[in-house]
N, CA, C and O atoms as a GROMACS GRO file, in nm:
protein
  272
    1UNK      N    1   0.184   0.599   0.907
    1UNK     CA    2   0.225   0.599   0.768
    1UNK      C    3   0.165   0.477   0.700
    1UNK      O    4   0.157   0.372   0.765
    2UNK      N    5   0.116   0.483   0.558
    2UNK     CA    6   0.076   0.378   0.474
    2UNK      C    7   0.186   0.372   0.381
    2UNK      O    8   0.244   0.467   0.327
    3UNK      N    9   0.217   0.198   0.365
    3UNK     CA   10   0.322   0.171   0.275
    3UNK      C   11   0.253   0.065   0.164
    3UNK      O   12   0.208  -0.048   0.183
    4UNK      N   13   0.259   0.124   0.070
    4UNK     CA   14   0.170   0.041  -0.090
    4UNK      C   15   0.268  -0.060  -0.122
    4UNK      O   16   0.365  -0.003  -0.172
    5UNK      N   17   0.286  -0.188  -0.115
    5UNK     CA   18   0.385  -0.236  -0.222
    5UNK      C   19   0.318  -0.349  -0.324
    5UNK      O   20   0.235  -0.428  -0.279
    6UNK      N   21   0.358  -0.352  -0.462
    6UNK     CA   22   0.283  -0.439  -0.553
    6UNK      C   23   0.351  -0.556  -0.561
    6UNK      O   24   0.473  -0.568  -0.576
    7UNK      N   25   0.280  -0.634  -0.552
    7UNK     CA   26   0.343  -0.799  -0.596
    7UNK      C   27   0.421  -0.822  -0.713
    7UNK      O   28   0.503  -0.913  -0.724
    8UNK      N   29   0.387  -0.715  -0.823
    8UNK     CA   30   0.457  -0.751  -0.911
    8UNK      C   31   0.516  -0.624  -0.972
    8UNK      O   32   0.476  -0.593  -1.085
    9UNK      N   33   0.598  -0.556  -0.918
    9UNK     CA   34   0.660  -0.432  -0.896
    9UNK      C   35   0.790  -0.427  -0.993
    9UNK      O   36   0.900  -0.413  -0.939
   10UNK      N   37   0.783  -0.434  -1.096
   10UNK     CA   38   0.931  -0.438  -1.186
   10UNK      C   39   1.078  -0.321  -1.091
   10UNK      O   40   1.201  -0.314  -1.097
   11UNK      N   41   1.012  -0.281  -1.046
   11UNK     CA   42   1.141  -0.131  -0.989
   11UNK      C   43   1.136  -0.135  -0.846
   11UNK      O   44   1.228  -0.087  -0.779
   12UNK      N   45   1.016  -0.199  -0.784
   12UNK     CA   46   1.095  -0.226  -0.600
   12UNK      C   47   0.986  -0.360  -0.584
   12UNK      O   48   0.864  -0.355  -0.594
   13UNK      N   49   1.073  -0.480  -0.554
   13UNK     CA   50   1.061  -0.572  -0.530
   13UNK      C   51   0.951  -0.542  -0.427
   13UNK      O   52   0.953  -0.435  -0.365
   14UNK      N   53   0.812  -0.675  -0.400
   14UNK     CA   54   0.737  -0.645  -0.322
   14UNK      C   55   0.755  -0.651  -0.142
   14UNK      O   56   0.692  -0.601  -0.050
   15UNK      N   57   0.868  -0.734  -0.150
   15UNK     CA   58   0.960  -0.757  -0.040
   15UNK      C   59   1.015  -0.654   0.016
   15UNK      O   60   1.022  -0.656   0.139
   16UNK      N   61   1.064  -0.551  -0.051
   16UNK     CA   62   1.130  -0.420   0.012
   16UNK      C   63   1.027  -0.331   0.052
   16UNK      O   64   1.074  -0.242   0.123
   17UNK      N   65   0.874  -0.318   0.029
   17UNK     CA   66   0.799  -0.275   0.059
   17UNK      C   67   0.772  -0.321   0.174
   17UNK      O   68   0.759  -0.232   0.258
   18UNK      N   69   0.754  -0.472   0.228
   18UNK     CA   70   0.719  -0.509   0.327
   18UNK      C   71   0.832  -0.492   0.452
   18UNK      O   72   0.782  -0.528   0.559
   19UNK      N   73   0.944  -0.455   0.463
   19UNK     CA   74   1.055  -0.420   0.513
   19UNK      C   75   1.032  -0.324   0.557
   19UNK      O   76   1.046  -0.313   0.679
   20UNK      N   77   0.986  -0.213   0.480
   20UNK     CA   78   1.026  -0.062   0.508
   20UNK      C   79   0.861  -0.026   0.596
   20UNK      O   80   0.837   0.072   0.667
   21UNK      N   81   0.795  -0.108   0.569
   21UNK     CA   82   0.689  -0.094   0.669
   21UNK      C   83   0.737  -0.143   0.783
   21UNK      O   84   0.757  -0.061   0.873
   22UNK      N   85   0.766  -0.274   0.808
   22UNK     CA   86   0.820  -0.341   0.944
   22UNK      C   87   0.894  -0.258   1.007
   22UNK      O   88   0.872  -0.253   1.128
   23UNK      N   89   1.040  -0.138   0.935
   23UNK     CA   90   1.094  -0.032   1.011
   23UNK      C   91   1.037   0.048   1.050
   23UNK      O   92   1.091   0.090   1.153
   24UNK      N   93   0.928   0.113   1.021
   24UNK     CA   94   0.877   0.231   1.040
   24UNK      C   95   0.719   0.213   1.152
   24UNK      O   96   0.606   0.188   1.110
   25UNK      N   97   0.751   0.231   1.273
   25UNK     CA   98   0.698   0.222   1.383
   25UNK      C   99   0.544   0.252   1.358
   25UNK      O  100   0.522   0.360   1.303
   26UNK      N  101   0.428   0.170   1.390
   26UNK     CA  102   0.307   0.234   1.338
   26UNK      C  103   0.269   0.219   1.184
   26UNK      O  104   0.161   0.244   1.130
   27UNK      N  105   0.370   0.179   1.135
   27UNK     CA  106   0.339   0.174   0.957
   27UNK      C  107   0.254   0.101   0.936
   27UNK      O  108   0.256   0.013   1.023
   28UNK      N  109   0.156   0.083   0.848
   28UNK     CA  110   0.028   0.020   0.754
   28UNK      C  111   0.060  -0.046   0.673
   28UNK      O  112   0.034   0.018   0.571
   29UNK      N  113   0.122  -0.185   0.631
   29UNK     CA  114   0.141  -0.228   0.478
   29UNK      C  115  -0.004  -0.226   0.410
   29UNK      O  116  -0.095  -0.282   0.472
   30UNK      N  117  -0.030  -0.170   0.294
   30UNK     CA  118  -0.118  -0.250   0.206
   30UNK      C  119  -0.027  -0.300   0.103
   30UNK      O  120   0.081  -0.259   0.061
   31UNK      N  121  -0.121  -0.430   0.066
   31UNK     CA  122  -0.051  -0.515  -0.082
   31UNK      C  123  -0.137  -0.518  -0.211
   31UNK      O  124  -0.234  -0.593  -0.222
   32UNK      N  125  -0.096  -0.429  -0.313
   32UNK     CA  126  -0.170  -0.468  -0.434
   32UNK      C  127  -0.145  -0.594  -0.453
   32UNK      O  128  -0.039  -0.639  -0.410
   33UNK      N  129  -0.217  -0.660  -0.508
   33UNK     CA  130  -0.154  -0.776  -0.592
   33UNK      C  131  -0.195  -0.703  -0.714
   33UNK      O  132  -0.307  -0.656  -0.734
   34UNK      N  133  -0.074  -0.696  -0.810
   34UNK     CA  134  -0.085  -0.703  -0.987
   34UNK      C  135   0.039  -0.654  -0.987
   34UNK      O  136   0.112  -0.672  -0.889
   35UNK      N  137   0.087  -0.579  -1.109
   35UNK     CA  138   0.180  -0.503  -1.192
   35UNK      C  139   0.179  -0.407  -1.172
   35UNK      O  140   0.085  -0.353  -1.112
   36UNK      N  141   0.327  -0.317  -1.234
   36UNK     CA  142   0.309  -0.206  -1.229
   36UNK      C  143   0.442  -0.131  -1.125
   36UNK      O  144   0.507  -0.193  -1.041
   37UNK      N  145   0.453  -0.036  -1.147
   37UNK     CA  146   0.524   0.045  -0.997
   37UNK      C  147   0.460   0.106  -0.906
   37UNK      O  148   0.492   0.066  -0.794
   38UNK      N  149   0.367   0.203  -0.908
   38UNK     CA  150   0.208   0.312  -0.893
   38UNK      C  151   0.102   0.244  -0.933
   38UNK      O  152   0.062   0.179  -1.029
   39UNK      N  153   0.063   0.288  -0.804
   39UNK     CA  154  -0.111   0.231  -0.826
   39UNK      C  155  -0.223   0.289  -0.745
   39UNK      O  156  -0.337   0.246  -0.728
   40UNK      N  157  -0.143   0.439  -0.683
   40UNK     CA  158  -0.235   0.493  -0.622
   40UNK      C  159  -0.319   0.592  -0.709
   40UNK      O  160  -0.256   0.637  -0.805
   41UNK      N  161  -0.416   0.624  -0.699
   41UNK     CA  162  -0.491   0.739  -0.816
   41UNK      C  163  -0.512   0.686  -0.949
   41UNK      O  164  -0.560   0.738  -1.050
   42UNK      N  165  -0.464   0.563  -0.923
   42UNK     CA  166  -0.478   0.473  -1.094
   42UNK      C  167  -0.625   0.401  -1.081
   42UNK      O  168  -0.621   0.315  -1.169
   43UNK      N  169  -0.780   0.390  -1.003
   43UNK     CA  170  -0.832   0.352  -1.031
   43UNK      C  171  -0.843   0.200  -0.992
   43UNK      O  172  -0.883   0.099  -1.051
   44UNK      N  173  -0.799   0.223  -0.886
   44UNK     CA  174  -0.787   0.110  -0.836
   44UNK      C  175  -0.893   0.122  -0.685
   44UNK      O  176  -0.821   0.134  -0.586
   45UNK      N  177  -0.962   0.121  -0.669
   45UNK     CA  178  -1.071   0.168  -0.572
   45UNK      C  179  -1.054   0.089  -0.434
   45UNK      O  180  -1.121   0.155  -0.354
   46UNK      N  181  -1.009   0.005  -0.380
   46UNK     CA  182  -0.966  -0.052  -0.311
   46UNK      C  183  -0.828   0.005  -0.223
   46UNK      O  184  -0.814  -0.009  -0.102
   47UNK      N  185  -0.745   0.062  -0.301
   47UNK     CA  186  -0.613   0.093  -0.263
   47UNK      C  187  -0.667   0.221  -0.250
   47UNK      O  188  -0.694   0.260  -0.137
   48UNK      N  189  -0.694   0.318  -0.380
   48UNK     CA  190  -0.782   0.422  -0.377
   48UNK      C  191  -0.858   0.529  -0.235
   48UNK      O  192  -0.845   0.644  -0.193
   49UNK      N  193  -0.945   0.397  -0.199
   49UNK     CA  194  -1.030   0.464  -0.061
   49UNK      C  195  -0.936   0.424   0.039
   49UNK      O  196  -0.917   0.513   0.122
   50UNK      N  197  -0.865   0.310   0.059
   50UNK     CA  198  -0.780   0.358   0.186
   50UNK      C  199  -0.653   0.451   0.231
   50UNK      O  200  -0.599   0.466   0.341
   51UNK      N  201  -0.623   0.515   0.086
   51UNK     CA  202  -0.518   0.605   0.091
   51UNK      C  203  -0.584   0.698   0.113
   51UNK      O  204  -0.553   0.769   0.209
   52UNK      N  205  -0.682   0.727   0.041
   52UNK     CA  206  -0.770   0.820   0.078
   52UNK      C  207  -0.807   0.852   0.213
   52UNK      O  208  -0.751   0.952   0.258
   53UNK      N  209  -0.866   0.807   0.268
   53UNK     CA  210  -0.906   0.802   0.376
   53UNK      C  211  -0.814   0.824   0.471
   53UNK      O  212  -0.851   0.899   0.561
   54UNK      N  213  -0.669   0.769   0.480
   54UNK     CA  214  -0.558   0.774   0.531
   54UNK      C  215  -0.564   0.935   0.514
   54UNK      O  216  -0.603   1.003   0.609
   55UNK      N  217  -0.527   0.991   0.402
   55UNK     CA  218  -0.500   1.085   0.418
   55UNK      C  219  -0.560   1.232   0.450
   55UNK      O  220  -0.500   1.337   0.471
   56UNK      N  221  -0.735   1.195   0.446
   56UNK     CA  222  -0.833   1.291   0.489
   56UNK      C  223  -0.817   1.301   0.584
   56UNK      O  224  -0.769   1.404   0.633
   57UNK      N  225  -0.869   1.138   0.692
   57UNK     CA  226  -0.915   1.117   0.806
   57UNK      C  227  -0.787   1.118   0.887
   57UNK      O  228  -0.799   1.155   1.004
   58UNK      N  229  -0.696   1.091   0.855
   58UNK     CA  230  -0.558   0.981   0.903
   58UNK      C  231  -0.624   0.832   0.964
   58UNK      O  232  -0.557   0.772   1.048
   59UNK      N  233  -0.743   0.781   0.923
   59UNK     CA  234  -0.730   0.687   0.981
   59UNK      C  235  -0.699   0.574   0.876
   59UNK      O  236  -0.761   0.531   0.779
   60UNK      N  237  -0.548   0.535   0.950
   60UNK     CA  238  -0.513   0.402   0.876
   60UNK      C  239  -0.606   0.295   0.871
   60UNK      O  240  -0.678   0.264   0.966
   61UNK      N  241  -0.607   0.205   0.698
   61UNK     CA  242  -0.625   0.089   0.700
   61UNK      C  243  -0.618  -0.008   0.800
   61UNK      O  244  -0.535   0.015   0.888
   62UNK      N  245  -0.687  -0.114   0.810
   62UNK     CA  246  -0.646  -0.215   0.881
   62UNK      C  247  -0.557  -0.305   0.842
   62UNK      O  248  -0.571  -0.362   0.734
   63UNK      N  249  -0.461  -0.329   0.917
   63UNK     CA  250  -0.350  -0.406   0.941
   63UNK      C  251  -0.383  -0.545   0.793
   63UNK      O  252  -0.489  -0.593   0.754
   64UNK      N  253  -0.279  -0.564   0.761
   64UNK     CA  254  -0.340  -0.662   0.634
   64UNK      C  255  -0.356  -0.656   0.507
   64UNK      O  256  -0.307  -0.738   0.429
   65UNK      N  257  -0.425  -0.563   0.474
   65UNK     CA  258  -0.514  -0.480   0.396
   65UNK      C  259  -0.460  -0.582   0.251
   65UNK      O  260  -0.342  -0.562   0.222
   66UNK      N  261  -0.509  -0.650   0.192
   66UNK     CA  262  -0.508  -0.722   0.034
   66UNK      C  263  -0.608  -0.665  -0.083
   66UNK      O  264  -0.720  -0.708  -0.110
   67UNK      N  265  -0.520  -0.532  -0.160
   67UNK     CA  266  -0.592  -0.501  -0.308
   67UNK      C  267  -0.565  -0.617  -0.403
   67UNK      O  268  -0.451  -0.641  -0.445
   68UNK      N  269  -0.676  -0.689  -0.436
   68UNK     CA  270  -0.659  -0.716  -0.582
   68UNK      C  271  -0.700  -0.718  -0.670
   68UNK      O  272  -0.633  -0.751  -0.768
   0.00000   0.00000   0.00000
């Protein structure tokens, strides 16, 4: 599983993102850094190709992963 969370997330703190990855066995955090709630399909090409890819290939991002 890939878990997106934004640094500056008005509606889920970027912290609860990083949580719900740590529960979920195998999970992927990526971190936007910016604003916003959504940021997948928004043009953000970075976040963009690895969801992507996640979800063609299944192959997860690497561990880490920093959009900004």
């Amino acid at each position: 599983m890939v878990v997106i969370s934004t640094t500056g997330d008005p509606a889920t703190p970027y912290e609860s993102g990083v949580k719900v990855a740590k529960q979920i066995p195998g999970a992927v955090l990526i971190t936007n850094v910016g604003e916003g709630h959504t940021i997948f399909a928004q043009g953000k090409a970075c976040v963009d190709d690895a969801v992507t890819t996640y979800l063609v290939d299944l192959t997860p991002p690497k561990a880490g992963l920093k959009c900004e």
